[in-house]
Residue frames as qw, qx, qy, qz and C-alpha x, y, z in Angstrom:
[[0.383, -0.663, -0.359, -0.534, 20.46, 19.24, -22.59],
 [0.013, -0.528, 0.397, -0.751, 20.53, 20.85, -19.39],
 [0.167, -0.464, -0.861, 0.125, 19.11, 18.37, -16.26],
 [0.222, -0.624, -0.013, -0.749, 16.53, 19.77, -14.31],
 [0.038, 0.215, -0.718, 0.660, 16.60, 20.20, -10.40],
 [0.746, -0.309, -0.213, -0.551, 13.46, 19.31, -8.28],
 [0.498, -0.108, 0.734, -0.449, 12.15, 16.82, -6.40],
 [0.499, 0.371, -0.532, -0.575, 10.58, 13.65, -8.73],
 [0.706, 0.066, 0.594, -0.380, 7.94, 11.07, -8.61],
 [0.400, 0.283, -0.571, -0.659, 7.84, 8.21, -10.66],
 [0.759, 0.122, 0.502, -0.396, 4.81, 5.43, -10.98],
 [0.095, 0.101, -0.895, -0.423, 5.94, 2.67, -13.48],
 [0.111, -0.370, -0.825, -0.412, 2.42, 1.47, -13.46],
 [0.142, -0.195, -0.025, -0.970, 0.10, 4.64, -13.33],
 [0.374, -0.110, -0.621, -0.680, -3.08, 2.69, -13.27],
 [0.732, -0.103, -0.618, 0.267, -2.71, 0.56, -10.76],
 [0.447, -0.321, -0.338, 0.763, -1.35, 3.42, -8.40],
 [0.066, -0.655, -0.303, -0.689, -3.82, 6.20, -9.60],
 [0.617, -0.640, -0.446, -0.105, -5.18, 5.93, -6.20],
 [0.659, -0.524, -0.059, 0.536, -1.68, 6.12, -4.34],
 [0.351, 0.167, 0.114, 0.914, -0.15, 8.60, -6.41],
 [0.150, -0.716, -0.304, -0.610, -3.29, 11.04, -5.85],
 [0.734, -0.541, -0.286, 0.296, -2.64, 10.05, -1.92],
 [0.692, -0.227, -0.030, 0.684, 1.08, 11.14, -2.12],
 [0.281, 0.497, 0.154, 0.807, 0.53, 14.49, -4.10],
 [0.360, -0.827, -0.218, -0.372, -2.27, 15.66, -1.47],
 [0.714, -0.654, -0.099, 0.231, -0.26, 14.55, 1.71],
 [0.422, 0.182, 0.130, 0.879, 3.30, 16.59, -0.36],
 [0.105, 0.660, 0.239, 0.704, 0.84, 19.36, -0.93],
 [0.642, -0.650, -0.405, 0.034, -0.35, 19.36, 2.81],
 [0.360, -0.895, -0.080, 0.251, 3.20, 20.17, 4.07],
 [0.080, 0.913, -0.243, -0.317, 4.25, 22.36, 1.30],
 [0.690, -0.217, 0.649, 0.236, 6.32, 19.88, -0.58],
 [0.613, 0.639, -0.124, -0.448, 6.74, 20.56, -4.63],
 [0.400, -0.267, 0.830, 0.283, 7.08, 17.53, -6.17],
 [0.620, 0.349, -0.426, -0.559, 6.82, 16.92, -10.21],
 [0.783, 0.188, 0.567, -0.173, 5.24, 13.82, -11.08],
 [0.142, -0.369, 0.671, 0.627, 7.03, 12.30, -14.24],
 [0.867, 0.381, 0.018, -0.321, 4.08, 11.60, -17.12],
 [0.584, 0.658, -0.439, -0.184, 6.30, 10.22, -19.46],
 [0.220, -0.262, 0.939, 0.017, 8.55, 7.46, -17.66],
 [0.601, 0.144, -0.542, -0.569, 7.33, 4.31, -19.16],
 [0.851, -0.084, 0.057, -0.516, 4.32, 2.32, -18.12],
 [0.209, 0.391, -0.871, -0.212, 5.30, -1.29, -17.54],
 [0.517, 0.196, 0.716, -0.427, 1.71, -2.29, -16.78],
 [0.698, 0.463, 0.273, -0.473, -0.91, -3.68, -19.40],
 [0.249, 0.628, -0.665, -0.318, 1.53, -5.66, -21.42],
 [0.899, 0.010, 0.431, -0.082, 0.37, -9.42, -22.60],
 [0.835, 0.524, -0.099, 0.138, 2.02, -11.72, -24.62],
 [0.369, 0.899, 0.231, -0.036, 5.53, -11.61, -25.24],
 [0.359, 0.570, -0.002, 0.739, 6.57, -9.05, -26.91],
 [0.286, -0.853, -0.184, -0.396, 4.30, -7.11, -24.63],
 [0.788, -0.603, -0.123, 0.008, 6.83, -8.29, -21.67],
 [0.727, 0.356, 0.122, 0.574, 9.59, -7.66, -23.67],
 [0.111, 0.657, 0.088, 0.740, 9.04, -3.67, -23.84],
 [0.492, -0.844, -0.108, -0.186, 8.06, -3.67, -19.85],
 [0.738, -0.378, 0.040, 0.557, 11.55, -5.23, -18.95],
 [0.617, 0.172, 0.110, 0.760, 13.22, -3.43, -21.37],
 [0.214, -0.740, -0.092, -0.631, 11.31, 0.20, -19.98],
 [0.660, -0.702, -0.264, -0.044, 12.19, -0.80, -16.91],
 [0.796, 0.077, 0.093, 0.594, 15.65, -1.13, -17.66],
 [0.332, 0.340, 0.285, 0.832, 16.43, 1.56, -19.81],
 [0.050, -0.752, -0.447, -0.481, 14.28, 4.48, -18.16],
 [0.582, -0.768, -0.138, 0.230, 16.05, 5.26, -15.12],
 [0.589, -0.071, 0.176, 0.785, 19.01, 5.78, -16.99],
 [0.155, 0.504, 0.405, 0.747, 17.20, 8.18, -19.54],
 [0.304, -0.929, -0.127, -0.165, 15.02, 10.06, -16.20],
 [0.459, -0.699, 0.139, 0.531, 18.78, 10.83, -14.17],
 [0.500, 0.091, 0.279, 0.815, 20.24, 12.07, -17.46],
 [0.215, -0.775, -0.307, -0.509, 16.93, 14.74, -17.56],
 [0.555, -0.806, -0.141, -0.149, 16.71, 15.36, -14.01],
 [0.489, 0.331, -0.483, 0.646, 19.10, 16.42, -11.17],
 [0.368, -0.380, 0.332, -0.781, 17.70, 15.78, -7.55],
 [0.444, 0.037, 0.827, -0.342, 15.48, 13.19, -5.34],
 [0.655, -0.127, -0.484, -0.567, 13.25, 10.80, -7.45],
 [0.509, -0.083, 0.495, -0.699, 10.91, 8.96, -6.04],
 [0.458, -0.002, -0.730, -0.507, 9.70, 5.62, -7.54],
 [0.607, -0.089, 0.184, -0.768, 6.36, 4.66, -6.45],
 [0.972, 0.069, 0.150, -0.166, 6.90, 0.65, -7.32],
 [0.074, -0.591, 0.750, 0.289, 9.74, -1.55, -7.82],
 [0.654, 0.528, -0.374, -0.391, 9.07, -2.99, -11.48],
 [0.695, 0.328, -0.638, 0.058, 11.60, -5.84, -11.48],
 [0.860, -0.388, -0.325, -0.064, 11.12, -6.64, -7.53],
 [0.796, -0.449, 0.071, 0.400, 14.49, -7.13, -5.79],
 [0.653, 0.090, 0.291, 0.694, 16.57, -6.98, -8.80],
 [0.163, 0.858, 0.417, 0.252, 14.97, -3.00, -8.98],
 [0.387, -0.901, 0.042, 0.190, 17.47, -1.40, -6.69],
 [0.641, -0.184, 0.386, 0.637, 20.40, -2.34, -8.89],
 [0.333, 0.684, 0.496, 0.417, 18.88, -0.09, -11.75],
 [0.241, -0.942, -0.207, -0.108, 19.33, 2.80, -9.68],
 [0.809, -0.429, -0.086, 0.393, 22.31, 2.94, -8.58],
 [0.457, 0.684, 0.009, 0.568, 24.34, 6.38, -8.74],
 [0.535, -0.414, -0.336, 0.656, 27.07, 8.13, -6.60],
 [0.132, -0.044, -0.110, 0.984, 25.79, 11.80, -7.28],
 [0.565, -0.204, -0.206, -0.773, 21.66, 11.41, -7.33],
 [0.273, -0.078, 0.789, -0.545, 20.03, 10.63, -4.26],
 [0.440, 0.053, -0.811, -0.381, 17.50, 7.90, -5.25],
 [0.199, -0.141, 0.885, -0.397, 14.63, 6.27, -2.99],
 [0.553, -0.028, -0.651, -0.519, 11.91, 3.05, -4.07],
 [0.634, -0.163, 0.484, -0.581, 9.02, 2.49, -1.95],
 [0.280, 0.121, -0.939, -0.156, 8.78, -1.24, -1.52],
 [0.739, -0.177, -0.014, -0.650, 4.80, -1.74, -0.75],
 [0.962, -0.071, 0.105, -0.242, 5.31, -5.58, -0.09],
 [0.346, -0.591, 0.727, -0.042, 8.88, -7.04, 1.16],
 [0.027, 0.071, -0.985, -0.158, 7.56, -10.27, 0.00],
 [0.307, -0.065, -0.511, -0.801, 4.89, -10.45, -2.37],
 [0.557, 0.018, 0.622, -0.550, 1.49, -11.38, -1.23],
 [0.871, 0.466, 0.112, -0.110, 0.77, -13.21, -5.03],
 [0.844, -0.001, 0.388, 0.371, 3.30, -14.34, -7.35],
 [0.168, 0.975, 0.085, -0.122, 5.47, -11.67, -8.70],
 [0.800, 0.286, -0.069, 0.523, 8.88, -11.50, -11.17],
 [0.347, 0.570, -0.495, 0.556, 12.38, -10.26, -9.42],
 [0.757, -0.481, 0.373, -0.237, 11.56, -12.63, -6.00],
 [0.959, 0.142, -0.223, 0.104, 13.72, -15.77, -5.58],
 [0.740, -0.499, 0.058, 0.447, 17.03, -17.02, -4.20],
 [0.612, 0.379, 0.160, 0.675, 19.27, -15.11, -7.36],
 [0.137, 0.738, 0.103, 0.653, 17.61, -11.82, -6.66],
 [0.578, -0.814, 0.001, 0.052, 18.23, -12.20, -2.48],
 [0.867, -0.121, 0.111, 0.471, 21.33, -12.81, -3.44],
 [0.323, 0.580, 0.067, 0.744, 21.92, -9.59, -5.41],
 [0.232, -0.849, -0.246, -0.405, 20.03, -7.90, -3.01],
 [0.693, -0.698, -0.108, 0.147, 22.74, -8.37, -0.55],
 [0.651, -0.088, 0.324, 0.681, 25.29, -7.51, -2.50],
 [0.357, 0.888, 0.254, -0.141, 24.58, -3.48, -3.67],
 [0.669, 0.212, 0.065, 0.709, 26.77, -1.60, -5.77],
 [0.276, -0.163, -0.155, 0.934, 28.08, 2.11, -5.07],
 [0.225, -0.075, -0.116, -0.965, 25.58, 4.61, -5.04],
 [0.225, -0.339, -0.865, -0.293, 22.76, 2.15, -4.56],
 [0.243, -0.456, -0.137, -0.845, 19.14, 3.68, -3.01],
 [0.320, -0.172, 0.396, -0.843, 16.98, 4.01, -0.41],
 [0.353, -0.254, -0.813, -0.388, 14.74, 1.88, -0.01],
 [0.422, -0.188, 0.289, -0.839, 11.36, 3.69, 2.08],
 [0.307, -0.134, -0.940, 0.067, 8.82, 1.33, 3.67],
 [0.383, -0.396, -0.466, -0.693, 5.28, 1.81, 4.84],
 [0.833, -0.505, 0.002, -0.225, 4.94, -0.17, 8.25],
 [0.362, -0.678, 0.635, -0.069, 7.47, -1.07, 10.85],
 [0.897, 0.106, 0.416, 0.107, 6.82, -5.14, 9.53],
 [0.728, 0.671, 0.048, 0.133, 7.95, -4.16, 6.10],
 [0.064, -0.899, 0.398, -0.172, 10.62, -1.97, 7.39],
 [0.643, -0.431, 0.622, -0.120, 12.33, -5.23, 9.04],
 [0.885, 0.301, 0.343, 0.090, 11.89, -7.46, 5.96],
 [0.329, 0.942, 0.030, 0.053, 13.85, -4.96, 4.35],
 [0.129, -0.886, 0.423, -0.139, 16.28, -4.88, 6.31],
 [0.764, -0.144, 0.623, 0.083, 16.99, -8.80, 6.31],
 [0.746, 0.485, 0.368, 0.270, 16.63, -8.92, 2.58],
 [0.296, 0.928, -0.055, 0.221, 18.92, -5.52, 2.26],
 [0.684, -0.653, -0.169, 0.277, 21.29, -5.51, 4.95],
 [0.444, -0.156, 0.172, 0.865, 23.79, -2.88, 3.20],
 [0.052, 0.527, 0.455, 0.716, 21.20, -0.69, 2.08],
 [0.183, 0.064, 0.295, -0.936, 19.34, 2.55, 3.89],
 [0.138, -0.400, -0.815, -0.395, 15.87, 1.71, 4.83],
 [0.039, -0.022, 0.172, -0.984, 13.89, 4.20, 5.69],
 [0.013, -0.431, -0.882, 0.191, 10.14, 4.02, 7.48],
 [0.209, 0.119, -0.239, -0.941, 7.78, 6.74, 5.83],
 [0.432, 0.264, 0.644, -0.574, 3.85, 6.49, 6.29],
 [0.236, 0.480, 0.761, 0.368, 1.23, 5.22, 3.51],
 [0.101, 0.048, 0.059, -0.992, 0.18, 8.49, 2.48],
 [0.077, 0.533, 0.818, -0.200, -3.58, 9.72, 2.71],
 [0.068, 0.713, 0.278, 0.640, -6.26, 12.10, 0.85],
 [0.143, 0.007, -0.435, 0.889, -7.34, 14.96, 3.06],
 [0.338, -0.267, -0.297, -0.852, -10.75, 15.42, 2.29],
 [0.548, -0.166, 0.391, -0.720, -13.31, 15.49, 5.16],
 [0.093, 0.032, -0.988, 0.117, -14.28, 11.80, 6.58],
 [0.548, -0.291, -0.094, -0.778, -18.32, 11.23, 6.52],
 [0.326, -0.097, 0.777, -0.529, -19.84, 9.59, 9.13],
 [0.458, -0.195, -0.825, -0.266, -21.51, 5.70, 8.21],
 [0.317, -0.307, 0.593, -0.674, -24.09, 5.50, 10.36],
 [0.757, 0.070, 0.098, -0.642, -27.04, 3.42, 8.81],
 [0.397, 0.493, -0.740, -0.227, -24.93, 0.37, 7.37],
 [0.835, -0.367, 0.354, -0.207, -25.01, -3.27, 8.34],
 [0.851, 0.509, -0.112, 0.066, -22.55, -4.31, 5.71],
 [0.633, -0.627, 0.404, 0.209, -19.30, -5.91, 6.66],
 [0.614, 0.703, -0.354, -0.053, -16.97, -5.54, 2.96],
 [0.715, -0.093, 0.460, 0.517, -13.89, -7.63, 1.81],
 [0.454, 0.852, 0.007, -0.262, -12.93, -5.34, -0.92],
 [0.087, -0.629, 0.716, 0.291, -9.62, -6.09, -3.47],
 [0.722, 0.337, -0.550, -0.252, -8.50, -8.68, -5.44],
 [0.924, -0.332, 0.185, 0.037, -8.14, -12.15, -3.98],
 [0.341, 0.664, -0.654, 0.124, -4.99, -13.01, -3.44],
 [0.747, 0.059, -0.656, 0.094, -3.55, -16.36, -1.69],
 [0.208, 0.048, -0.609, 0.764, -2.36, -14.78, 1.57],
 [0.523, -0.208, -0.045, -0.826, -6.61, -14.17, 1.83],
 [0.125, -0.033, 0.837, -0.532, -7.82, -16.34, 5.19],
 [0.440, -0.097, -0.748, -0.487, -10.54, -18.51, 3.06],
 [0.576, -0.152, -0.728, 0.340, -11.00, -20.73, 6.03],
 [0.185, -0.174, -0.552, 0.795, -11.54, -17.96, 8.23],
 [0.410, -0.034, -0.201, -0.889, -13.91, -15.80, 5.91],
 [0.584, -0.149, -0.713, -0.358, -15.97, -19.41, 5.50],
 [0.323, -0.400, -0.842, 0.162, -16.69, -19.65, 9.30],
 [0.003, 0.246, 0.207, -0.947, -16.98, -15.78, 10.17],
 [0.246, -0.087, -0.356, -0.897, -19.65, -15.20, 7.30],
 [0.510, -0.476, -0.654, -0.293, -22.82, -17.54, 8.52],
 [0.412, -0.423, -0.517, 0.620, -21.72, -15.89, 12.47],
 [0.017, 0.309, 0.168, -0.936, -22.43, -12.44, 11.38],
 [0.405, -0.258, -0.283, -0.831, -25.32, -12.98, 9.37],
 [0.425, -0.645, -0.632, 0.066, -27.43, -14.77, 12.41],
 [0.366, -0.444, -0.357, 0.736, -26.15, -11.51, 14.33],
 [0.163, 0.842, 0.467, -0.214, -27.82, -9.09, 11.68],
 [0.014, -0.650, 0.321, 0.689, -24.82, -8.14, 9.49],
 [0.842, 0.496, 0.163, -0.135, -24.37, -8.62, 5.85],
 [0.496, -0.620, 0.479, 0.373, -21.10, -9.59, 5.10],
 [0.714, 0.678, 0.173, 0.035, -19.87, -9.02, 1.00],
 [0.657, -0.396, 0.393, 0.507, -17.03, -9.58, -1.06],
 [0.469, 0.865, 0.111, -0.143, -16.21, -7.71, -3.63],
 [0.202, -0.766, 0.502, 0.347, -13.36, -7.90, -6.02],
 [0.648, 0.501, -0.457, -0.348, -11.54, -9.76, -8.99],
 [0.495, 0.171, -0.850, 0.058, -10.76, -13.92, -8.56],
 [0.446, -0.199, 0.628, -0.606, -12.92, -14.79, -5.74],
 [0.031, -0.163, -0.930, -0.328, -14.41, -17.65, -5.87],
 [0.213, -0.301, -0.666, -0.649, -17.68, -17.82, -6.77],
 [0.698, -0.570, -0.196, -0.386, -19.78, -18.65, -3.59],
 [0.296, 0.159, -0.699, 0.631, -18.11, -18.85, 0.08],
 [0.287, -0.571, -0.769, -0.028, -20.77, -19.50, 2.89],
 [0.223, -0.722, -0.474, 0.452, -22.45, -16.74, 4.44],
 [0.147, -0.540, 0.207, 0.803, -20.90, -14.11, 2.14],
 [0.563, 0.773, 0.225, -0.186, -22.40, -12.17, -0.76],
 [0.480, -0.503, 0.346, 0.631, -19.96, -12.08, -3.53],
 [0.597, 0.755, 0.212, -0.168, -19.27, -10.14, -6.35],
 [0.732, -0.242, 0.407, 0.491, -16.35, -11.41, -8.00],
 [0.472, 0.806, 0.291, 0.206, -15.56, -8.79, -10.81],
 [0.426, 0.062, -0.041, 0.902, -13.00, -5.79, -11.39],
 [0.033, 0.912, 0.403, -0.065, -15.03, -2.51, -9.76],
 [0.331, 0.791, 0.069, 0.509, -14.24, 1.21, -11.32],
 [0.026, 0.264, -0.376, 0.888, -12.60, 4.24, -8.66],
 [0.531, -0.313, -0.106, -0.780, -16.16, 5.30, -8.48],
 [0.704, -0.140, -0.525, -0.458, -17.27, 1.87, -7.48],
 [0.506, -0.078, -0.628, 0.586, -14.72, 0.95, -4.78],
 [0.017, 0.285, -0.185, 0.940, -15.41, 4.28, -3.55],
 [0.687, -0.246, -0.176, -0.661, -19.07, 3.77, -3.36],
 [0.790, -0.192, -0.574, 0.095, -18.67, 0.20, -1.77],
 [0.451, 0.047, -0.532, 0.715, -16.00, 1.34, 0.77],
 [0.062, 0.237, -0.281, 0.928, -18.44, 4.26, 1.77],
 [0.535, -0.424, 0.055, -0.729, -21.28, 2.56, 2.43],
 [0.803, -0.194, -0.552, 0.109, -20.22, -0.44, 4.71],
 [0.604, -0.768, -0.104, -0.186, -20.42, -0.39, 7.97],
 [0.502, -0.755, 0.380, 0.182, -16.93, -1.74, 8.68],
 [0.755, 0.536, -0.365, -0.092, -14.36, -3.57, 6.32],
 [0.988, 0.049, 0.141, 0.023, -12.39, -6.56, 6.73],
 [0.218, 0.595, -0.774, -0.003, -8.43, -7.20, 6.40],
 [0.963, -0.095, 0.185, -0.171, -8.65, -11.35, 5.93],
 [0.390, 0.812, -0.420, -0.114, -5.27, -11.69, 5.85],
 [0.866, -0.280, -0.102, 0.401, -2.45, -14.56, 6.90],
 [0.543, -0.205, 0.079, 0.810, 0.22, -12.40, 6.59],
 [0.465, 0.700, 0.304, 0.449, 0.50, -8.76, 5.10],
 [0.606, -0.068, -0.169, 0.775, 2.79, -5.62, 5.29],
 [0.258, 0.247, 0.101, -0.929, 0.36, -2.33, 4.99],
 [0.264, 0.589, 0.760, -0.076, -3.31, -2.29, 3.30],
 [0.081, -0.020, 0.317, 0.945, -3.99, 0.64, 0.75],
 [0.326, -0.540, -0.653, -0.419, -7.69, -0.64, 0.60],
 [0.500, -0.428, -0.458, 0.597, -7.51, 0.42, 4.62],
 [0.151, -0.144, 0.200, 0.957, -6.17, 3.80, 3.74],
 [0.106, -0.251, -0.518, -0.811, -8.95, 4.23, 1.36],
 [0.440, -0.607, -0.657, -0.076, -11.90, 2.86, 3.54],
 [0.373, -0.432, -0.260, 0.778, -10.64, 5.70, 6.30],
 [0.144, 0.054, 0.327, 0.933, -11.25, 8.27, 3.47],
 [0.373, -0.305, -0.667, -0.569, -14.59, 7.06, 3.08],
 [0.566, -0.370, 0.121, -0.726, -15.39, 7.16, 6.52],
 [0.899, -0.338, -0.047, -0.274, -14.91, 3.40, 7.48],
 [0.429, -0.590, 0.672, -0.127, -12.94, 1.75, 9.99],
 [0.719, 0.261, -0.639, -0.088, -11.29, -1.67, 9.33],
 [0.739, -0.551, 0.330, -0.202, -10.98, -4.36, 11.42],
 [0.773, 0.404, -0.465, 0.151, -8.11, -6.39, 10.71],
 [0.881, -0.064, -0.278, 0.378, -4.83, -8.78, 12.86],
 [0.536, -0.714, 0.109, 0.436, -2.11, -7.24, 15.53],
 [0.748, 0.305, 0.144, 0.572, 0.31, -6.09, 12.61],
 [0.306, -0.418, -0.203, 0.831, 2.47, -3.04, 12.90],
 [0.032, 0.072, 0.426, 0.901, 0.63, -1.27, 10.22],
 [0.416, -0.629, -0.603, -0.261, -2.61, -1.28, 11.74],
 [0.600, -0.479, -0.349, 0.538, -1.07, 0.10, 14.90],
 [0.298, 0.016, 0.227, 0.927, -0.13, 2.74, 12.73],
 [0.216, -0.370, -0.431, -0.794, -3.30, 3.56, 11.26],
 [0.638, -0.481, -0.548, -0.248, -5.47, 3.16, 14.73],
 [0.335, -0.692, 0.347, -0.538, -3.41, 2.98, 17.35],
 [0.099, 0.175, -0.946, 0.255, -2.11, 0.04, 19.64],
 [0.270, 0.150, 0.717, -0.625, -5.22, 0.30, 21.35],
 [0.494, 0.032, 0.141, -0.857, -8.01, 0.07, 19.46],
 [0.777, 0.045, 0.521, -0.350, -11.32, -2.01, 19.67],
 [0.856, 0.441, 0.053, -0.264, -11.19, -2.81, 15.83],
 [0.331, 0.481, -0.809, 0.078, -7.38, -4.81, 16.15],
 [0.967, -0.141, -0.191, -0.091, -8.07, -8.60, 16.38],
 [0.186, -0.792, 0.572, -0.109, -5.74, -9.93, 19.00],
 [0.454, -0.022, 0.880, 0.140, -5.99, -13.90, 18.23],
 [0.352, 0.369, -0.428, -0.746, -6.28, -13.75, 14.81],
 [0.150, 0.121, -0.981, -0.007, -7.17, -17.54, 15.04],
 [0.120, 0.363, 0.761, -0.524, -10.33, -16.76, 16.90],
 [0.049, -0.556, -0.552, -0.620, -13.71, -16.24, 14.83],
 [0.271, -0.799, -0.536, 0.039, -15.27, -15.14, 17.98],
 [0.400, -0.520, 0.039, 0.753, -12.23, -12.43, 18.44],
 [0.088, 0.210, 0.462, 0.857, -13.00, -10.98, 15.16],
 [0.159, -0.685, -0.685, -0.192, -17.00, -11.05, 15.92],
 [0.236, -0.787, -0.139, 0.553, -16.11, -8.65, 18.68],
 [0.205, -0.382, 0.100, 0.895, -13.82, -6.57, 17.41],
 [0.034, -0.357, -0.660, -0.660, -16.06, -6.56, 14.11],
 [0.332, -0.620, -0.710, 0.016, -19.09, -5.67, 16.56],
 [0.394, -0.584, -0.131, 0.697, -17.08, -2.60, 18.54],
 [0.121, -0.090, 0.444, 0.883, -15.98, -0.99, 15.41],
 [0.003, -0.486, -0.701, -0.522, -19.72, -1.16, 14.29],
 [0.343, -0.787, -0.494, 0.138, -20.87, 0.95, 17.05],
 [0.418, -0.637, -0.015, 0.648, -18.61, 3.39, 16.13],
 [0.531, 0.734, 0.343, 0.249, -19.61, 5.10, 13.09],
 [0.014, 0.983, -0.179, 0.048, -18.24, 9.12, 14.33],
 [0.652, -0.578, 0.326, 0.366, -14.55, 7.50, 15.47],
 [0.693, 0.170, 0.340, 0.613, -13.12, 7.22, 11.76],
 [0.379, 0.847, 0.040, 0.370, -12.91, 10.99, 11.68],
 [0.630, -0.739, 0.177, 0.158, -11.07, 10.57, 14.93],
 [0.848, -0.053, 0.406, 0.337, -8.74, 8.07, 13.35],
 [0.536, 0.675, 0.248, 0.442, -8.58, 10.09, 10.09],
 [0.030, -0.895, 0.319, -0.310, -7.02, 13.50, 11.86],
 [0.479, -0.764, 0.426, 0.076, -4.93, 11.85, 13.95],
 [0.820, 0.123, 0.281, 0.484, -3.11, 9.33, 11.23],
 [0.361, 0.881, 0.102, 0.288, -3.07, 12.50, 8.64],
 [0.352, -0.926, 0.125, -0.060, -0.82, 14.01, 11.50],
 [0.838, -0.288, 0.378, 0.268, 1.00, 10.90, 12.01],
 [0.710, 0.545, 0.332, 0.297, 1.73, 11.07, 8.01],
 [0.263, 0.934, 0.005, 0.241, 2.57, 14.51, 7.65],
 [0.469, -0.776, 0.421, 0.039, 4.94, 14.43, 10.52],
 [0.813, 0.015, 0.448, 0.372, 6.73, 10.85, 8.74],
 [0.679, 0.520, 0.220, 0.469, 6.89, 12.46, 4.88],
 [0.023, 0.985, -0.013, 0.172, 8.54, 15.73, 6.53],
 [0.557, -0.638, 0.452, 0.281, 11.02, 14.44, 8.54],
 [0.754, 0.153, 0.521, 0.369, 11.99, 12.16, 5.44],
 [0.607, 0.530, 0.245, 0.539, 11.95, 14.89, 2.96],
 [0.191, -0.960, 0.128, -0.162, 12.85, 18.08, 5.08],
 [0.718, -0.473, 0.343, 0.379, 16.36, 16.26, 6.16],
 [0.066, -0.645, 0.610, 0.456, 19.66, 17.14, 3.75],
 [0.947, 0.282, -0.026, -0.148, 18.77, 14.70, 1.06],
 [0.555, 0.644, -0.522, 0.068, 22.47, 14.31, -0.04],
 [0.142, -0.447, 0.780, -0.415, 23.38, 13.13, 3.80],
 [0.856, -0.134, 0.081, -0.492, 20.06, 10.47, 4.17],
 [0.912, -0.143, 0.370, 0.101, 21.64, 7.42, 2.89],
 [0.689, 0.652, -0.114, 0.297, 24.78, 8.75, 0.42]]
């Protein structure tokens, strides 16, 4: 069978990345970019037990081979499945190959991390891929944990659709799943400081614990619809992070019209700007958050600022990256 030529997105776990994969088609479509989106590669989410864990390795495995024997051109993979040990799966000296790595080092506990797979990772074989990064932080981890590989810095992509303007809110969100690198300790003295100041500060997402002082919480999985709805009607949102390498929930809350306030990290810088009020500059300080949490609230109309001028930023990253000679990038 004849390949076919193109350009070619794949999302080992569809579900999970509905959100980002709708991102990446709008901000392609923006400037002019046709890229097919593979249905068919195989899923290596919703698998218990197993067996079930069986069939994800072995789809992880075995499905790059079977998508470069179809195709004949850039793919795109939208997650790396097996962590570290994901760039070795790729590897070919006549298809140009590149796998966004969303998190350098995992913010939860996650299989192909460890000393075996840094070890591969420094060691690539011939033909081996790209490997694209979201934020200048990530971009650097990369490069320590690659150091013979092309890494390549390419914005978190973003919808396009007109930014409405929160004005009436008093609601200060946590939104996502809890994860360990989440700043407990910090949330537990911030939340009783902003509700004597007149905010309402709520948490929303799956594994939280139950009750955390000052903070409403609603520990559950919420729908699209539901995030959506949360994200658009809080006043500002929350990155409670120790450590992290970009913020998709960020991304989204922008869509919706709210600003985040989150740590100095280069991926905020990105989305905002060096300067703005709503980057905490001693992350250590509750009262440094109050502000910046306070500034940002007084600024309902700025997140359509923010929103046209990232979009730019974006469009201007996923062009250079795919408007260059693919065959010359990193082959």
């Amino acid at each position: 069978m004849a390949s076919v030529s193109g350009t070619f997105f794949v999302n080992p776990i569809p579900s999970a990345l509905a959100h980002y994969q709708r991102e990446s088609e709008e901000t392609w479509n923006r400037i002019g970019q046709d890229i097919s989106v593979v249905d068919d590669y195989v899923s290596v989410e919703g698998r218990s037990g197993a067996t079930g864990k069986a069939q994800a390795l072995l789809g992880a495995v075995a499905s790059p081979f079977r998508l470069r024997r179809r195709t004949d051109g850039l793919i795109l993979v939208a997650w790396p499945s097996l962590g570290l040990l994901e760039p070795h799966l790729w590897h070919s000296s006549s298809q140009a190959t590149a796998i966004i790595v969303h998190d350098p080092v995992p913010l939860r506990r996650q299989y192909g991390f460890g000393r075996l797979p840094e070890f591969l990772a420094r060691h690539p074989r011939r033909g081996a891929p790209a490997l694209i990064a979201h934020s200048p932080d990530a971009e650097r981890e990369l490069v320590r944990l690659f150091p013979a590989h092309t890494v390549l810095g390419v914005l978190h992509p973003i919808l396009t659709s007109q930014v409405p303007i929160n004005e009436d809110s008093e609601t200060v969100l946590v939104a996502g799943q809890y994860k360990p690198a989440r700043d407990l300790e910090l949330l537990a003295k911030l939340g009783p400081r902003l509700r004597r100041l007149g905010f309402r500060p709520r948490i929303v997402g799956r594994g939280w614990p139950d009750s955390l002082d000052g903070w409403e919480v609603e520990s559950r999985f919420l729908s699209e619809p539901e995030l959506d709805a949360e994200l658009a009607g809080a006043s500002t949102m929350l990155l409670p992070y120790r450590h992290y390498f970009q913020s998709g929930i960020a991304i989204r809350a922008l869509e919706q019209g709210t600003l985040t306030v989150g740590s100095r990290t280069s991926f905020i810088e990105s989305l905002f700007g060096a300067d703005s009020p709503s980057i905490v500059h001693n992350a250590s300080d509750v009262e440094n958050w109050v502000r910046a949490i306070q500034d940002t609230h007084t600024r309902p109309a700025a997140a359509r600022e923010a929103h046209a001028r990232y979009v730019g930023l974006c469009d201007e990253s996923w062009t250079a990256f795919l408007g260059e000679p693919r065959a010359q990038q990193w082959q």
